[in-house]
C-alpha angles and dihedrals in degrees: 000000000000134000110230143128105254095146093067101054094107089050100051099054081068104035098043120058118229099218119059100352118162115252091207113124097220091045091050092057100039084060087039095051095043102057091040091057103115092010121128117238087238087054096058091059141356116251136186093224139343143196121201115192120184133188115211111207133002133303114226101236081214103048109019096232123132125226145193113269139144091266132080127181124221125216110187134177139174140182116217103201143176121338093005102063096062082048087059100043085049091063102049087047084052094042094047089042088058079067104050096119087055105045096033088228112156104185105044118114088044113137087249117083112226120211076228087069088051103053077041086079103029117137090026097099096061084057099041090061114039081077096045109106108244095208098223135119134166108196132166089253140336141217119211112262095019122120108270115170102113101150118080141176122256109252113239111242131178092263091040110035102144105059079108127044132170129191123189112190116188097018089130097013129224096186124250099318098058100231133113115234105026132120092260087061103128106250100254100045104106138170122272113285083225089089074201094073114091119210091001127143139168143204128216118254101204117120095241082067094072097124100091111069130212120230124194141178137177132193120192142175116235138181135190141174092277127214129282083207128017095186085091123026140138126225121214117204130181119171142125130284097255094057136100123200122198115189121186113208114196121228116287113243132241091016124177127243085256101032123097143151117288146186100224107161128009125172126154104219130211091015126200104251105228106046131089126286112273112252130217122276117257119230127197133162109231130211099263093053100263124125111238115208120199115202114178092202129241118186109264136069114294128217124204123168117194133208146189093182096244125151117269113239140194102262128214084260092059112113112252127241117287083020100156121224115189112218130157122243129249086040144109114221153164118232099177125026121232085258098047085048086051091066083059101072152065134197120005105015099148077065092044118136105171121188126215130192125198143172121281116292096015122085134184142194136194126199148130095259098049101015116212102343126171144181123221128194126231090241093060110105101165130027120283134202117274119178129198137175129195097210145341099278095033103092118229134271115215113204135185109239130175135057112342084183133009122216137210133179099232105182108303099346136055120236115217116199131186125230091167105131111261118289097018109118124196139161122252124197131177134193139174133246144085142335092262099023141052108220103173126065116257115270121189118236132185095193137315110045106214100220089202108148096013109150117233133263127082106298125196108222112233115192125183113206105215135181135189109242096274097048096084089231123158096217103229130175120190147139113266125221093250130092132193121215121207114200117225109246137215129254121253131210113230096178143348125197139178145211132184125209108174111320088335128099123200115203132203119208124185101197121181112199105193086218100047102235136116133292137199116218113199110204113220129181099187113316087336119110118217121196104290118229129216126210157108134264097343124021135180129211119183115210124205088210086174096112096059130071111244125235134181092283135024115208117206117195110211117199103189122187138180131217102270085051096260102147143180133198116216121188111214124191110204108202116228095158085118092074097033087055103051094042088061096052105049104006086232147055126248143154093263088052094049091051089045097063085038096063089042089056100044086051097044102022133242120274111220129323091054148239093288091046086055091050095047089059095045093052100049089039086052097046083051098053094045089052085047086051090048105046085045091054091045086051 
């Protein structure tokens, strides 16, 4: 018998690559074990048939009892028959022979398997699965349609390498002696074409070759959460329809004289069509006190719940007496999962039917399909009592359930009010976002919630009712029926400037849009349209004003828009009274001229757009005039 990883030949023709892939072992697994990770063990290979037998909890190496722990060990083994073991053989010969120029191995791919290719991938299986999900659980309760894999391998480790071992036996086969080179040999089995290779031989691949089956087998260590109480569990199942699972329960512990382990409930949900009916799950009590359990699969999740006929009681998770639970009113709702209702109980819960009494016009109920769920009518406005028991003998547990506040959108705040009965203290936070998702961080609030900043758009409001330890709440976060609407706002102008320089005017314009974003601001002088400019915060837009006569003033008119199309008109004089005035003076421009209005304005001061746009438009006015004088004394 050989070590190898057989079983992963379909998964590393996709996980390895066949040109420059590294040899090295460790390389090799950490690719494996990536790309198993998730994967089922049938889909790593096909086999012919398959048992699957799996020991919840822990043997004494003393005694020899088993107990219930949070490990579990796997035995797995599979026959690889017929047409489907030269399929197999096929695959390994084509995966080796994508290394050839790494291994130097000439005579791989082909179409014989060496019992070289083989050693070539051994080492990678173990790996392989102890990603591979195991698709068992074994959980308190469960409800259709909730995560449910709670069972896992344990991972190999240098300290730890053997927590999963596989063994292949007939992969390349030696006849019934085991042993290469014998007169039992089968007839095609012949020694490796690489005359280099000592003690090698190989084994066509080709179908007509059917006649030499594969057998595999696997053990591996697992480990899971465990159970605060094994006298009521459920068992979840997935596998293929030429599979057999065998699972061995210990004995449940502190059983009564007419208690013992049952089968109380068994589906297989969301079943293959196609396949048989599934049949129903064998029991039998074996010599060392476990419960062995027998499933020939069917392809869906099976659902097994298990029973000993104790009496449910009320757990150390069970909410105490006068715990609130917020709720609004005019809704159905569940205030507690299935999962969340599990934690509640003790002993029998697979056998749990719990009661539950309200006021008049609500109703409850409290299961391990729907968890606590209540209705409360639109009239309610404060908790009322609801009492539930979990058996006869259980005793009752009274809770406070309804609105513990009540809130309103009044202008641009919400107003949060408590209905919580006196003395009773609790936390209350808020945030923003969606119907379906909270998109800001939790903030507390004691009543009015100032809206101040808030972005626009339409925004759901999300709250999370919270407690310290001794405060009996039930923590809660949910979406609330009210949304808060934000307007889009229009942009506003802070300032506007100009400067001239020639015949064009540069202005400066400081915009603040309420929702950040851009704007596009469209230039106008009269009915005429100058280039539009789009921006954020500060933008410029230069204006050719050289087509128009200039007067004393020039008047822009400024459309500014958001993007959701809110606009503004500004009407901007820009002051040009500095050249008209000196034109009309002197009828021309000089330096003089140009010191003169510079005094003037040093003494009385310079209306709006400044000092430096003044002297901008001195300047180019006076470098205008000189080129005129000069062109005049050269006529």
């Amino acid at each position: 018998m050989r070590r190898s990883a057989l079983i992963v030949i379909s998964l590393l023709i996709v996980a390895l690559p066949l040109h420059g892939a590294s040899s090295s072992t460790s390389g090799r697994q950490s690719l494996v074990g990536d790309a198993c990770e998730g994967k089922s063990f049938e889909w790593l290979f096909v086999y012919t048939h398959a048992i699957f037998t799996i020991d919840i909890g822990t043997e004494d190496d003393q005694s020899g009892e088993w107990i219930w722990s949070e490990e579990a060990s796997a035995f797995a083994e599979a026959w690889v028959n017929g047409s489907h073991a030269p399929g197999l053989r096929k695959a390994v010969d084509e995966l080796v022979g994508g290394f050839t120029e790494v291994t130097g191995d000439q005579d791989a791919n082909d179409s014989y398997l060496g019992s070289d290719e083989i050693e070539f991938i051994t080492g990678a299986g173990p790996e392989c699965l102890s990603r591979v999900e195991t698709r068992v659980a074994v959980t308190p309760s469960w409800s259709d349609g909730e995560e449910w894999n709670n069972i896992t391998w344990v991972q190999p480790t240098t300290q730890d390498p053997d927590t999963i071992v596989v063994i292949e036996d007939n992969g390349v086969p030696a006849g019934p002696d085991g042993v290469y080179g014998t007169e039992d040999d089968p007839d095609e089995l012949q020694p490796c074409t690489q005359q280099s290779k000592n003690n090698c031989w190989e084994y066509p691949t080709d179908d007509r070759f059917d006649e030499e089956d594969i057998y595999l087998n696997m053990t591996g260590k697992m480990e899971w959460r465990g159970l605060n109480d094994a006298s009521s569990f459920t068992m979840l199942l997935n596998g293929t329809p030429n599979a057999t699972y065998v699972i061995n329960i210990p004995q449940i512990p502190n059983l009564g004289d007419d208690e013992s382990l049952e089968l109380v409930y068994w589906t297989v949900h969301d079943p293959i069509t196609g396949f048989a009916e599934a049949t129903e799950p064998t029991m039998a009590v074996m010599e060392d006190g476990r419960t062995k359990v027998t499933i020939d699969m069917v392809p869906g999740v099976w659902e097994l719940r298990f029973d000993t006929g104790s009496e449910v009681s009320w757990s150390d998770g069970a909410p105490l007496n006068t715990t609130l639970f917020h709720t609004y009113p005019g809704n159905e709702i569940t205030l507690a999962d299935a999962v969340e209702t599990s934690s509640w109980f003790a002993g029998s819960i697979n056998m749990l039917n719990a009661q539950c009494t309200t006021p008049a016009d609500w109703s409850a109920s409290l299961d391990l399909d729907d968890g606590f769920k209540v209705t409360v009518p639109t009239s309610a406005n404060e908790p009322a009592e609801i009492t539930c028991s979990a058996s006869d003998t259980s005793g009752e547990r009274t809770w406070l359930v309804g609105p513990l506040f009540t809130a309103s959108i009044e202008g641009d705040s919400i107003a949060v009010v408590s209905n919580a009965p006196d003395g009773r203290t609790w936390d209350l936070q808020y945030a923003l976002g969606s119907s379906t998702e909270r998109k800001t961080s939790w903030k507390f609030t004691s009543g009015t919630i100032d809206t101040t900043g808030t972005s626009r758009g339409t925004h759901s409001i999300w709250f999370s009712v919270q407690g310290p330890s001794d405060a009996l709440i039930w923590s809660s976060s949910f979406v609330s029926d009210l949304t808060y609407t934000v307007a889009n706002k229009a942009p506003t102008i802070e300032q506007v400037t100009a400067a001239w320089d020639s015949k064009t005017v540069t202005l400066t314009i400081q915009i603040n849009d309420p929702e950040g974003s851009e704007v596009t601001i469209k230039p106008y002088i009269g009915d005429t349209p100058y280039s539009s400019k789009r921006g954020t915060s500060v933008i410029g837009i230069d204006m050719d004003l050289s087509d128009l006569v200039l007067g004393e003033n020039v008047t822009v008119r400024l459309e500014i828009c958001d993007d959701e199309n809110s606009c503004i008109t500004h009407d901007h004089v820009v002051d040009a009274s500095h050249l008209a005035t000196i034109v009309g003076e002197s009828g021309s421009i000089t330096t003089e001229d140009v010191s003169k209005v510079l005094e003037d304005s040093a003494e009385e001061g310079v209306p709006a757009p400044g000092l430096f746009a003044v002297l901008m438009g001195f300047a180019c006015a006076l470098m205008a005039i000189q080129h005129r004088e000069r062109s005049e004394r050269r006529d």
